[in-house]
FITI-62144 format. One record per residue (C-alpha): x, y, z; residue in one letter. Coordinates in steps of 0.5 Angstrom, whole numbers, plus 500, padded with zeros to 3 digits. Layout:
N
XYZA ...
END
This chain:
73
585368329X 578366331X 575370337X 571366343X 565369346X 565368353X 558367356X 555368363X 548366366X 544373369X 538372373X 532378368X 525378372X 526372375X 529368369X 536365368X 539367361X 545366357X 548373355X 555374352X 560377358X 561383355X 554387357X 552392359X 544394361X 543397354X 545392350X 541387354X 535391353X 537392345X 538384344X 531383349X 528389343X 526393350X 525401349X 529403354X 525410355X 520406358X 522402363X 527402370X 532397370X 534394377X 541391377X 542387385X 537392388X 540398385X 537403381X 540406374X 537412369X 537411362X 543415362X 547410366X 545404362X 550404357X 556405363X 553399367X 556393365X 553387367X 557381370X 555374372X 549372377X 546379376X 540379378X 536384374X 528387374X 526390368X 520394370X 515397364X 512403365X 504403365X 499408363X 492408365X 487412370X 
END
């Protein structure tokens, strides 16, 4: 039996992208090779830890703010 994957379209900073249904935060900052120690993701105007990221599955029409965190001085 062949498995289908089923896509949804996500808004990620302001960017429409195709990803498979079955994601959550953490997956999607794998497949964009984002560490997820350096940023604060935002799903609808909520906020998740880091430890959330791998419980919050995304669903489509989300809109997602990758933010990176910036050293300096």
């Amino acid at each position: 039996m062949e498995m289908k994957v089923i896509f949804m379209i996500i808004t990620v900073n302001g960017e429409k992208k195709e990803v498979a249904e079955v994601l959550n935060i953490k997956d999607l900052l794998d497949l964009l090779e984002v560490d997820a120690d350096t940023v604060v993701v935002e799903r609808n105007r909520d906020i998740y830890s880091s430890g959330e990221y791998s419980d919050v599955r995304l669903q489509a029409n989300d809109e997602v703010e990758i933010v990176r965190f910036m050293g300096g001085g």
